[in-house]
C-alpha positions in Angstrom: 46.9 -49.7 -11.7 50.1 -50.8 -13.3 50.5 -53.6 -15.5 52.2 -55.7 -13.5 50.0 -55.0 -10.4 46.8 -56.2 -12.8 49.1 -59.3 -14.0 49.3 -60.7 -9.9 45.4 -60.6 -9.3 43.1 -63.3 -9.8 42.0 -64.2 -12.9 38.3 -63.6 -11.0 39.0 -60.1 -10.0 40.6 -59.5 -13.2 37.0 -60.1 -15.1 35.1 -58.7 -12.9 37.0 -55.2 -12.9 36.8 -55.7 -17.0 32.8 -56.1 -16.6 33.1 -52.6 -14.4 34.9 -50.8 -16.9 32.5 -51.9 -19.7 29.1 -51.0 -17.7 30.7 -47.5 -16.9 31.0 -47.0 -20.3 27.7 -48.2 -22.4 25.9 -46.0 -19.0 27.9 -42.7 -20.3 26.9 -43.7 -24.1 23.4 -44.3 -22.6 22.8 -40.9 -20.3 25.0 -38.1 -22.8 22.0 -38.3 -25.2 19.4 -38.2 -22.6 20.8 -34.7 -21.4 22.2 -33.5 -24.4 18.6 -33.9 -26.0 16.3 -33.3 -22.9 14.0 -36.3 -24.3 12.7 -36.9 -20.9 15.1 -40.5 -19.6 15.9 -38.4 -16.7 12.8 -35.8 -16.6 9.4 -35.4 -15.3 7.1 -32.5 -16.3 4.1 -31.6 -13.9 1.4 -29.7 -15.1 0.5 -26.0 -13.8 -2.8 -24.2 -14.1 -1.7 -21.1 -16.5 -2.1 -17.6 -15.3 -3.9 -15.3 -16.6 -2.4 -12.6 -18.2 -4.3 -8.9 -18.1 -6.5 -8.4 -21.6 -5.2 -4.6 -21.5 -1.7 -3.2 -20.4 -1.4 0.3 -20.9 2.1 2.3 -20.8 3.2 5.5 -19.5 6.5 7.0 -18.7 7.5 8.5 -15.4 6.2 12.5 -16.4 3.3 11.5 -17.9 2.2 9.9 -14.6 3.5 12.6 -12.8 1.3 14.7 -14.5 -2.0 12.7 -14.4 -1.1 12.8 -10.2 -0.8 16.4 -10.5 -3.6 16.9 -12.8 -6.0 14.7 -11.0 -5.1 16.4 -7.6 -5.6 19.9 -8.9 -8.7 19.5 -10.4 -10.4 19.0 -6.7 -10.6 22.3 -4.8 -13.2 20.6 -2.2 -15.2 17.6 -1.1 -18.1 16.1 0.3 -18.8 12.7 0.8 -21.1 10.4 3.0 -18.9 7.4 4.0 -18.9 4.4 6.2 -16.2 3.9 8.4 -14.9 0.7 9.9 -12.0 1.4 12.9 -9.3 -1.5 13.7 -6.0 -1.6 16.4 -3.8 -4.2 16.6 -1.3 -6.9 14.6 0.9 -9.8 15.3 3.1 -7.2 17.8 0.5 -6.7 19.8 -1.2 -10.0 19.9 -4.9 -9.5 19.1 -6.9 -7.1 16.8 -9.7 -5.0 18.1 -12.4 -4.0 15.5 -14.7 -1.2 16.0 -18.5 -0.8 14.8 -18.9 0.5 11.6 -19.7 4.3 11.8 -21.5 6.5 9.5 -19.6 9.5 8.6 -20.1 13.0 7.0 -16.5 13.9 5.3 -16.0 18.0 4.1 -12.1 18.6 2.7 -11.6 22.2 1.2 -7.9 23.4 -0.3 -5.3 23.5 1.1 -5.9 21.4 4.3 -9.3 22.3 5.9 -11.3 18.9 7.2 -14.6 18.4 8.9 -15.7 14.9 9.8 -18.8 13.9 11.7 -19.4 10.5 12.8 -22.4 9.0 14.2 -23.0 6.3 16.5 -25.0 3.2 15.1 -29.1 2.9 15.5 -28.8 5.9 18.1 -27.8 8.4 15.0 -25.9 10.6 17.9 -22.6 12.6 17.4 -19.5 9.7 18.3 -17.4 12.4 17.2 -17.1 15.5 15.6 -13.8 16.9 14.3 -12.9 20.5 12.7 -9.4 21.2 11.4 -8.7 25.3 9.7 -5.1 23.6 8.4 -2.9 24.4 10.9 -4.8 22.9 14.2 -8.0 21.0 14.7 -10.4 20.4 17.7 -11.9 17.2 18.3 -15.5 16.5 20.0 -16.4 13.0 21.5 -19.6 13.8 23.3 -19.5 9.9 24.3 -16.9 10.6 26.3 -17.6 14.3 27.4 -14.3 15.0 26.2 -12.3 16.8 23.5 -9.0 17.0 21.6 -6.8 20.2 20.3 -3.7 19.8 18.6 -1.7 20.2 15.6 -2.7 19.0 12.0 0.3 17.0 11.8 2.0 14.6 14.4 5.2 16.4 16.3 5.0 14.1 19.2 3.6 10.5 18.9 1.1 9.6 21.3 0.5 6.1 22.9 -2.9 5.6 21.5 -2.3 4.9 17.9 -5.6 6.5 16.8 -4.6 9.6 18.4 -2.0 10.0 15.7 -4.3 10.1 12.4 -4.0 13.7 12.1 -6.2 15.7 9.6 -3.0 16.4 7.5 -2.7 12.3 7.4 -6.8 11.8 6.7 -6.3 14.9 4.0 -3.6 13.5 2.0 -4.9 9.7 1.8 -8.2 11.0 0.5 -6.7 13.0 -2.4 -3.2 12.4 -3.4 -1.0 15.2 -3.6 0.5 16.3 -7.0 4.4 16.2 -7.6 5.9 19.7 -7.5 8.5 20.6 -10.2 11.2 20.1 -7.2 10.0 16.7 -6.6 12.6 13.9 -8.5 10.7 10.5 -9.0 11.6 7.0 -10.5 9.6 4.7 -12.2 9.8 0.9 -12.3 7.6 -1.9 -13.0 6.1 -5.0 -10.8 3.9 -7.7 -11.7 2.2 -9.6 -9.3 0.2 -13.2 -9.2 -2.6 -13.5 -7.2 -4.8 -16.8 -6.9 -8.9 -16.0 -6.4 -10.1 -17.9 -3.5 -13.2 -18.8 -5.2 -12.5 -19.7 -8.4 -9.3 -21.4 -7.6 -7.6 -19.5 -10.5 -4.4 -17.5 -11.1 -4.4 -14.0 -12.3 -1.7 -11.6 -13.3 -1.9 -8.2 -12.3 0.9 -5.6 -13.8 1.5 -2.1 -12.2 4.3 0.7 -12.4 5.6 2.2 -9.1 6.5 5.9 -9.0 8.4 6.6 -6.4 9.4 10.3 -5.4 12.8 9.9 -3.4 14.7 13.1 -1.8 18.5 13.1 -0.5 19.2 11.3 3.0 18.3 14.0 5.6 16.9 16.6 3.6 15.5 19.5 5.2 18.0 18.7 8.3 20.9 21.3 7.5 23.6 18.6 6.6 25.5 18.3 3.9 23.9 16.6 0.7 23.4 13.0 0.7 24.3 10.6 -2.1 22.1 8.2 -0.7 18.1 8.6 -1.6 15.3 7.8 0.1 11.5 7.1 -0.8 9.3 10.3 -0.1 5.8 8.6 -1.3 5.5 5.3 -3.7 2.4 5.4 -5.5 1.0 2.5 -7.3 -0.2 2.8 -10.8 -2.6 -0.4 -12.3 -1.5 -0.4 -16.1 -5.1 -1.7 -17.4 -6.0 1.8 -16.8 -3.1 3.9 -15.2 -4.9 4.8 -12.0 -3.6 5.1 -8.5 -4.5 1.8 -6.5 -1.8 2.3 -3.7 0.2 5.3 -1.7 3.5 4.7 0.3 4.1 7.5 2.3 7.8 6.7 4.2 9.7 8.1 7.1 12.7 9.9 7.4 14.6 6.3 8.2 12.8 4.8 5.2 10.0 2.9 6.7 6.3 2.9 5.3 4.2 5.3 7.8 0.9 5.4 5.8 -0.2 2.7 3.5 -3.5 3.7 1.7 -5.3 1.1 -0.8 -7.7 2.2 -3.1 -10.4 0.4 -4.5 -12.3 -0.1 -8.0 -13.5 3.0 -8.9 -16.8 3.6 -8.9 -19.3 6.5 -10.5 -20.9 9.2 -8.3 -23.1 11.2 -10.8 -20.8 12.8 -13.2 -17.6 11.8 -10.6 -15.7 8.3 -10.8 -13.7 8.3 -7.9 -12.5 4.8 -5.6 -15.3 3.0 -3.8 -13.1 2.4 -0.9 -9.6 3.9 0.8 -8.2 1.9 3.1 -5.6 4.2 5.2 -2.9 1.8 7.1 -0.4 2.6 10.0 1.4 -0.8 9.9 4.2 1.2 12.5 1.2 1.6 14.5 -0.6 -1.3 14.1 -4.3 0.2 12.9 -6.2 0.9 10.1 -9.1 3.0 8.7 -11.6 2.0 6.1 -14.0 4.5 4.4 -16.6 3.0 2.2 -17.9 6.0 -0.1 -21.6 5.8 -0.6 -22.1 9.7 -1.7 -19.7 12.4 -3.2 -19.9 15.2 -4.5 -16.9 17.7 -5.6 -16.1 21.0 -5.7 -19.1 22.8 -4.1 -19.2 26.0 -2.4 -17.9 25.3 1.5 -17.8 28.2 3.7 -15.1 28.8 6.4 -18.2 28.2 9.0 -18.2 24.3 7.7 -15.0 24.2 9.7 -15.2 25.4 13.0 -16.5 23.5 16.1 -17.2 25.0 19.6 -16.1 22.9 22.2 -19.4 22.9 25.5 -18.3 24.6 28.4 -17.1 21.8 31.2 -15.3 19.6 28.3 -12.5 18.0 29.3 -9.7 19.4 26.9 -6.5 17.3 25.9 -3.5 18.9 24.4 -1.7 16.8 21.4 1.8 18.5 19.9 
């Protein structure tokens, strides 16, 4: 305001705008220091419960994971292992989950794709299914339902029923992952994750590497080369100990088909190998558990372990 505009106001006004001025100034003098030196006039600190950090975190680059996949993947030409296994459809899409009885199961796998699983009903101990894959096509056996299945080892056409589409090739590569070929390019990162226990109410810290083998967008189609990359497989490496705890496995418009979880590993006379795998179709909406309670690797299977005769007057269906 100009002087002469200050000169025509009351001499009331004039004092009271002086008082303004004055206040405005000893609050500057008063708040600078309290943000300049962070002492709290303007501050209040709440206390959180501190995480736990891991004791151990081991490193690795990408090839030396690479390696241990490859290595741990060759050094299993078969197995056999007595499992339990717990059957669920359904997610938020479809409104409701379905869970199936728990099923004992007899598991064979032989190199490069051969499968045999028998499953038996509960208390009765009677065939629920029987299924025999050679590594090209397999025959399944549900006596239950005087019916059988005959189809490829890998999906060409998706089917309705969702558990119609865990193929042997699907079952063969969750069980053991598949080492990374020479071919294969792969990138390593790092994630760290906090996770509260529902018990015990505290926070843990849990750090892992993800090594993801990518290809070019539309590989294996005939187009030109793509800049653009996409994930082939993702598989989750716990750094206390370096060992596979997750697989991604990804379509060709980059979302996860197959999620498989692995649990704590756990000995099997000279064998450590994961207590549980968890195999996902989140696409799908299902999900397979496999509780191991016997294993035993590399012995002698014959070709006879995987071959199943399908009883005369069996309903047959055809999968592609």
């Amino acid at each position: 305001m100009a002087e002469q505009e200050r000169l025509l106001l009351p001499d009331s006004e004039r004092a009271r705008r002086r008082l303004r001025i004055r206040l405005e100034r000893w609050a500057g003098l008063f708040v600078l220091p309290c943000l300049i030196g962070l002492n709290g006039c303007l501050s209040h600190t709440r206390k959180l419960q501190a995480v736990k950090a891991p004791s151990v975190v081991l490193t690795a680059d990408a090839s030396q994971l690479a390696a241990g996949v490859s290595k741990a993947y060759d050094a299993v030409q078969s197995l056999s292992a007595t499992v339990d296994l717990q059957a669920s459809v359904g997610g938020t899409h479809k409104g409701a989950i379905t869970n199936y009885t728990s099923l004992r199961a007899y598991v064979l796998m032989r190199k490069p794709q051969m499968l045999r699983v028998l499953g038996l009903l509960p208390v009765l101990r009677t065939q629920a299914f029987n299924l025999a894959s050679n590594g090209d096509t397999f025959k399944l056996l549900i006596p239950p339902q005087n019916k059988a299945i005959e189809g490829k080892n890998s999906v060409t056409t998706k089917e309705s029923n969702p558990l119609l589409n865990l193929r042997p090739a699907l079952f063969f590569n969750s069980m053991l992952i598949p080492g990374i070929g020479p071919e294969d390019d792969f990138i390593l990162t790092t994630d760290n994750n906090v996770s509260q226990d529902p018990k015990t109410k505290r926070w843990t810290e849990e750090r892992d590497y993800l090594l993801s083998i990518v290809q070019p967008k539309g590989a294996g189609k005939g187009a030109a080369p793509s800049h653009e990359l996409i994930p082939k497989r993702v598989i989750r490496f716990n750094r206390e100990n370096l060992q596979p705890i997750e697989q991604d496995t990804y379509d060709e418009n980059g979302n996860i088909e197959t999620q498989t979880l692995y649990g704590p590993l756990q000995t099997f006379g000279a064998v450590k190998f994961p207590g549980t795998v968890t195999i996902k179709r989140p696409l799908e909406e299902y999900q397979i558990m496999l509780t191991v309670q016997k294993l035993i690797l590399n012995q002698p299977l014959p070709d006879s372990q995987f071959e199943l005769e399908i009883p005369e007057g069996v309903k047959i269906q055809q999968l592609q």
